[in-house]
Legacy VTK file of the C-alpha trace (Angstrom):
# vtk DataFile Version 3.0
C-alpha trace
ASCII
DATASET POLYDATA
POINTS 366 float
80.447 91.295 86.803
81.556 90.961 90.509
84.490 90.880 91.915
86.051 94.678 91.704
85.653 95.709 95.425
88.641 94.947 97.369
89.129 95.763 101.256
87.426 94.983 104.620
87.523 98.884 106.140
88.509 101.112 103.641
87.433 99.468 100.351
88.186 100.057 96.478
86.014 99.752 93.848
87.875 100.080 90.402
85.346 100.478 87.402
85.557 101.429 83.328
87.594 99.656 80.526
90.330 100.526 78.309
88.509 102.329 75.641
85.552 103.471 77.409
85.038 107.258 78.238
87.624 107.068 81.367
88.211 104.554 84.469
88.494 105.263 88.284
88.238 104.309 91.366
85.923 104.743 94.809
87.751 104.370 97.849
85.081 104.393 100.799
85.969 104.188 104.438
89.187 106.069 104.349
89.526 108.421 107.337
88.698 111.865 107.354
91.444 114.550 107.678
93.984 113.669 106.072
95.609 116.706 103.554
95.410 116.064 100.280
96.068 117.323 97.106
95.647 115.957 93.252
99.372 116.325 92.769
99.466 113.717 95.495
98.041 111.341 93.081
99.126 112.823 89.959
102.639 111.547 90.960
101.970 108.150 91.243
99.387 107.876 87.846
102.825 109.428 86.478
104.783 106.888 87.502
102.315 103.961 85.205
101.226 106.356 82.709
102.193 105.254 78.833
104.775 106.738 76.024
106.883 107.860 78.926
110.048 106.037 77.685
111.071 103.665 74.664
110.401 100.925 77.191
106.816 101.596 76.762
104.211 101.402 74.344
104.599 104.381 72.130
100.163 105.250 73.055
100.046 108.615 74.794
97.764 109.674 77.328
98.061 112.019 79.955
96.233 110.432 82.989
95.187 113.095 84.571
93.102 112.661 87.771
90.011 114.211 88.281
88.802 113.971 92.267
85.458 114.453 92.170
84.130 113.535 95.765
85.445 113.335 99.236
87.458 116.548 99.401
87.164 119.481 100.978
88.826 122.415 101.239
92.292 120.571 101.003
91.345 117.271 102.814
89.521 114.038 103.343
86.217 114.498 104.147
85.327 110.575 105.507
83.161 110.424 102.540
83.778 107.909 99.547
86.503 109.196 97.660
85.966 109.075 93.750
88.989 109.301 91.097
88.472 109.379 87.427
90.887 109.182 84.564
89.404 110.200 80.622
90.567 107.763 78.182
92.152 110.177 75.460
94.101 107.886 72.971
91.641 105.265 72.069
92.080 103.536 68.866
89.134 100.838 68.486
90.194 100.405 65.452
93.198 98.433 66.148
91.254 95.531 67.319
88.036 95.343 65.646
89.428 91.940 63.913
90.610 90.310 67.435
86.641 90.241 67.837
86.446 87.224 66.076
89.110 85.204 67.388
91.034 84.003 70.234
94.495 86.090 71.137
97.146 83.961 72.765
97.812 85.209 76.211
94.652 87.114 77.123
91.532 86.271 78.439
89.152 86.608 74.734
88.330 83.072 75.096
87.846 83.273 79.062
85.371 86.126 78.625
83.269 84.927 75.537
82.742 81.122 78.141
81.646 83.248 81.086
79.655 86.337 79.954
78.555 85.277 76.287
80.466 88.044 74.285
83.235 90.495 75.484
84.151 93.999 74.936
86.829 93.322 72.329
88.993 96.614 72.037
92.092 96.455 74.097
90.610 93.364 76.336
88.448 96.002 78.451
88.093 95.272 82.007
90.989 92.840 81.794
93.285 95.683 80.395
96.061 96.996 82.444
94.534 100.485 82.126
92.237 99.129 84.960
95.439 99.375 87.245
94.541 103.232 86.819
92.219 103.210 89.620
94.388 100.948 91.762
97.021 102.937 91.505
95.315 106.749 92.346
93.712 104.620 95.869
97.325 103.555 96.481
98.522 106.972 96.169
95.947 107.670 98.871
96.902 104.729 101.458
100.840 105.902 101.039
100.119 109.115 102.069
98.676 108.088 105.213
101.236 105.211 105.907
103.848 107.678 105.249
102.431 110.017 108.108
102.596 106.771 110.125
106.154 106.103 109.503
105.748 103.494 107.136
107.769 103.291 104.353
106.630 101.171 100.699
108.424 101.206 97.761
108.889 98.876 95.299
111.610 98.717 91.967
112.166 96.086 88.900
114.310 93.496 90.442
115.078 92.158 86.898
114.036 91.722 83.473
114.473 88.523 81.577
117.818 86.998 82.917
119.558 90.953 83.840
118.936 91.140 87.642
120.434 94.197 89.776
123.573 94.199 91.767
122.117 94.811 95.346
126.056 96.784 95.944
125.019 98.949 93.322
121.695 99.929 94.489
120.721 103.474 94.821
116.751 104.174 95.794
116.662 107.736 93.808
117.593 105.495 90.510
114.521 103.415 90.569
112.779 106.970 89.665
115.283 108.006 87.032
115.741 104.972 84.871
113.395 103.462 82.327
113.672 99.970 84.275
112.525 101.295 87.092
115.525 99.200 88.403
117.785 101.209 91.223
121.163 99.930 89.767
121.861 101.875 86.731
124.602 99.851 85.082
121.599 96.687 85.035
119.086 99.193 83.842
121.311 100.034 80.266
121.670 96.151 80.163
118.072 95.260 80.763
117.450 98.245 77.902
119.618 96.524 75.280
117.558 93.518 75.864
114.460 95.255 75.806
115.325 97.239 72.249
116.467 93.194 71.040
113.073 92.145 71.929
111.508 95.255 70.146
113.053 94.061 66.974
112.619 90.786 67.347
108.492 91.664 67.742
108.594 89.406 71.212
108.553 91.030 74.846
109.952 90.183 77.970
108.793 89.418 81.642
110.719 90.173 85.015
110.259 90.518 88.482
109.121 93.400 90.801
110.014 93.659 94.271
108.754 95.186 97.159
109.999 96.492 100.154
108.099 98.210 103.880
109.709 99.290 106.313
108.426 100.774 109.929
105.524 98.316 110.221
104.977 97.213 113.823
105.071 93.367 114.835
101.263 92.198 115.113
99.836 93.150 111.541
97.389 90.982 110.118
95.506 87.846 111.577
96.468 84.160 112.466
94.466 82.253 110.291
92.318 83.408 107.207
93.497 87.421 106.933
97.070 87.033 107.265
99.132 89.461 106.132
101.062 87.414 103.562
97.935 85.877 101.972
95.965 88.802 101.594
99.208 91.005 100.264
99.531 87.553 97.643
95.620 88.125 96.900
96.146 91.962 96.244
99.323 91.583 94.081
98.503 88.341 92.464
94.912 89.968 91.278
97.312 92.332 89.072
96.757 90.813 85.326
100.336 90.110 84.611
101.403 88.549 87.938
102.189 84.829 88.144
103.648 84.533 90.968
104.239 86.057 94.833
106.609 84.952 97.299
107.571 86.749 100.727
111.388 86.876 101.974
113.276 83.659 100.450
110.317 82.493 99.609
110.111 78.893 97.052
114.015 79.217 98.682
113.035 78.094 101.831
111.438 75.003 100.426
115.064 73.652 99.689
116.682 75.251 103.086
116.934 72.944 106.515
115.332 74.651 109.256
118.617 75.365 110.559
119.330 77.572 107.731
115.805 79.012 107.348
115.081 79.806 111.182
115.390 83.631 112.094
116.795 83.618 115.178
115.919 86.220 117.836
118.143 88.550 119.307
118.237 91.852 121.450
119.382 94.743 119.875
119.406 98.363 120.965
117.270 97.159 123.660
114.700 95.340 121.043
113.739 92.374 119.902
115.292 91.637 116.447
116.468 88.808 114.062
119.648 87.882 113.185
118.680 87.409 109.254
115.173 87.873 107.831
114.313 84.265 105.902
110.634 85.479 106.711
110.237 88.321 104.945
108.768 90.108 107.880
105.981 87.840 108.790
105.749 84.842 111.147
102.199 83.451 111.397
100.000 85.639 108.886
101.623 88.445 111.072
104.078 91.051 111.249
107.533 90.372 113.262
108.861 94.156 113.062
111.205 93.816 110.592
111.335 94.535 106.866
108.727 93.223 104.912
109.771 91.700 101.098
107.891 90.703 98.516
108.434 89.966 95.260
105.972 89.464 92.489
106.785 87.676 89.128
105.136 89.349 85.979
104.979 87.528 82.627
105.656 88.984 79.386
103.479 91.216 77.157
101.307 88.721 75.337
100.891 91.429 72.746
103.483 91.005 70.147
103.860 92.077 66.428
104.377 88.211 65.231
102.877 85.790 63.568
101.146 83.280 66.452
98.226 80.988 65.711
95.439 80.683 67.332
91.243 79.579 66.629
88.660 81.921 65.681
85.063 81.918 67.038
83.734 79.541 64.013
86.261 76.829 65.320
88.737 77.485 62.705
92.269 77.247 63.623
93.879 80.517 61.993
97.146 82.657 61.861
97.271 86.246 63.226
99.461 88.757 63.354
97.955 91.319 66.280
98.188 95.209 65.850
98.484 97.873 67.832
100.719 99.829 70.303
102.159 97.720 72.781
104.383 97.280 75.414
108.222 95.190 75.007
107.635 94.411 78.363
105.313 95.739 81.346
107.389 95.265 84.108
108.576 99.174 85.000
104.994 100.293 84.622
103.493 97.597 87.025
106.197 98.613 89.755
103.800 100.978 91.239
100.948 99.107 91.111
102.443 96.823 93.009
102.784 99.764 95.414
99.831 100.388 95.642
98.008 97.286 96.439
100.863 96.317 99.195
100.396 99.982 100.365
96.295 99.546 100.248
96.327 95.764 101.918
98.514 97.509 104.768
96.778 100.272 105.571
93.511 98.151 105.838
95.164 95.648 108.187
96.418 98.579 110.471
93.427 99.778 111.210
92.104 96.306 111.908
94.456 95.905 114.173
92.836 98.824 116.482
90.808 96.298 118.055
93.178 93.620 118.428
93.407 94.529 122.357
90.494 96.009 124.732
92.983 98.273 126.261
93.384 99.936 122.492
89.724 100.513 122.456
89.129 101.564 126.438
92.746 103.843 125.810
91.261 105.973 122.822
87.330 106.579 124.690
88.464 106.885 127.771
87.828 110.234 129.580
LINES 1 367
366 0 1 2 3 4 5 6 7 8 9 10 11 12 13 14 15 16 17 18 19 20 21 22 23 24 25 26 27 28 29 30 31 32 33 34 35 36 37 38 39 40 41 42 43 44 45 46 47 48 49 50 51 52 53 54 55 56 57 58 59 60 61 62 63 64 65 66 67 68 69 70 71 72 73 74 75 76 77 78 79 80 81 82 83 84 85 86 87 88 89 90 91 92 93 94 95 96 97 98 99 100 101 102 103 104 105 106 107 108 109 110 111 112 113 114 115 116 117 118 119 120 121 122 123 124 125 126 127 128 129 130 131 132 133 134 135 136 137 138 139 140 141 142 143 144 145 146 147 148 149 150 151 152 153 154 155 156 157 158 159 160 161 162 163 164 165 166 167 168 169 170 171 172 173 174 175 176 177 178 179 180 181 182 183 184 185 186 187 188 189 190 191 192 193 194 195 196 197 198 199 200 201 202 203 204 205 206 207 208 209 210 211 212 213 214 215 216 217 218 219 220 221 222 223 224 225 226 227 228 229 230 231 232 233 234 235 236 237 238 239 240 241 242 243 244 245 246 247 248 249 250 251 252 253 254 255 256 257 258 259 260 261 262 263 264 265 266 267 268 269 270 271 272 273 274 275 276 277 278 279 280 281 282 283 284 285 286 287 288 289 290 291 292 293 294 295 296 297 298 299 300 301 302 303 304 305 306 307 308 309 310 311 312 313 314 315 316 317 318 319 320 321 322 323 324 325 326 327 328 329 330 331 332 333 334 335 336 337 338 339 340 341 342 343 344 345 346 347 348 349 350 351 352 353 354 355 356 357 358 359 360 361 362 363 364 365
């Protein structure tokens, strides 16, 4: 299987399946330096980890990082960095009837076409446990945007039809509600739904948005690598994503130009925008202003209801699928998305050291 190295300079490799031994991650090319501890990471694995709230799947398991190369003595050595997380709530046995059929939603049938048979028991490398090793090389690339000045966060914009009240947004809430949503009074109502859909054995979709701040204009390139594809190619490589769309985004489609032109204006002695249609990025590149992005994630397809579906001997068949799942994914995938906007940044900005000779000549010359 190819495909599970991301990255031009600094590069991720994610690798192990939902109920294997453990999954991780090997970031190589990441600069050398840099302090770092395991609670650095710990946080953020904290932030997706299961059973955390009853918007989650009621499975357990403690995530715990393991850093097993590429520090020393407290930081970044320069050296591929490898993360591991042990699987410790496995239950096989949940699934070993899905072997022989087709679950709606998931990729069974994809898998059995491509490779000849599949590793059944949670959906393996196409489980969102794989966001495990995602998430810990995020955790890496925010720590060294934050020493930057660059700010990425990200927060549950809504869930099913309950979106937030922007007047009622407060950042420190997106870390204290179940929602992961920063308004509280849209987090209780996105719960009620999310306890309806519980009972109703269905789940529920939303959206996730994401927001940097402090990035310089001139990030990413003109034509191939910009910096709005490749953050849509990070983000939309996330299982459960259908959908990106930077600043107004499918908006703009139905705006004149007059209404979606930014225009330019000087402010505080620099080069600003009067509104920010764009999203941050004119021309695959950075303008200077707030980047947004928003990524739309479908519902669990794992849900306690009967569904139909074919079996491997052609048969069409009724299933009920088992198992601890999700109501909906969305406040768990809000820091994945975090990661892989944080990750496709920090990649780009380094890129971007050889943009101009006089960056080059300026850091060798004696």
């Amino acid at each position: 299987m190819s495909g599970s190295t991301l990255g031009k300079n600094i590069t991720i490799s994610t690798w192990g399946e939902s109920h294997g031994e453990a999954l991780g991650v090997v970031v190589d090319g990441f600069p050398a330096g840099l302090e770092l501890s395991k609670e650095d990471i710990q946080k953020f694995l904290d932030r997706r980890k299961p059973g955390t709230s009853s918007a989650t799947t009621s499975r357990k398991e403690d995530d715990e990082v393991h850093i097993l190369s590429g520090i020393f003595e407290g930081k970044t050595t320069g050296t591929p960095i490898s993360m591991m997380v042990k699987n410790t709530s496995q239950r096989s046995g949940d699934y070993s009837e899905i072997a022989s059929y087709y679950r709606p939603g998931h990729a069974d049938y994809c898998f059995d076409e491509k490779y000849g048979f599949r590793d059944y028991r949670g959906g393996g490398r196409s489980s969102g446990r794989e966001t495990i090793g995602r998430v810990a090389a995020g955790a890496l690339c925010q720590k060294l945007l934050n020493e930057m000045g660059i700010d990425v966060f990200a927060y549950t914009r809504s869930i099913g039809e309950v979106e937030i009240n922007d007047n009622n947004f407060n950042r420190e809430t997106i870390y204290t509600t179940p929602t992961s949503m920063p308004d509280a009074d849209a987090d209780k109502k996105a719960m009620d739904l999310i306890m309806k859909c519980r009972e109703n054995m269905d789940s529920v979709g939303g959206v996730i948005e994401c927001r940097i701040k402090g990035v310089p204009a001139g990030i990413g390139e003109p034509v191939f690598d910009k910096l709005d594809a490749l953050l849509a190619r990070a983000v939309m490589s996330i299982g459960a994503v259908k959908a990106v769309e930077i600043g107004c985004g499918t908006k703009a489609a139905r705006l004149y130009g007059s209404e979606n032109n930014d225009e330019f204006i000087i402010e505080n002695n620099e080069i600003s925008k009067k509104t920010n249609n764009a999203g941050g990025i004119l021309g695959g590149m950075s303008d200077g202003s707030e980047i947004i992005l928003r990524a739309y994630v479908k519902p669990t397809p794992s849900i306690a209801r009967d569904q139909s579906t074919v079996n491997k001997s052609g048969e069409n068949i009724n299933i009920n699928i088992k198992g601890r799942h999700d109501p909906v994914v969305v406040p768990r995938a809000v820091v994945v998305v975090e990661a892989m906007c944080a990750f496709t940044l920090l990649d780009l900005l380094i890129s971007n050291i050889s943009s101009k000779a006089s960056n080059i000549i300026n850091f060798y010359k004696k």
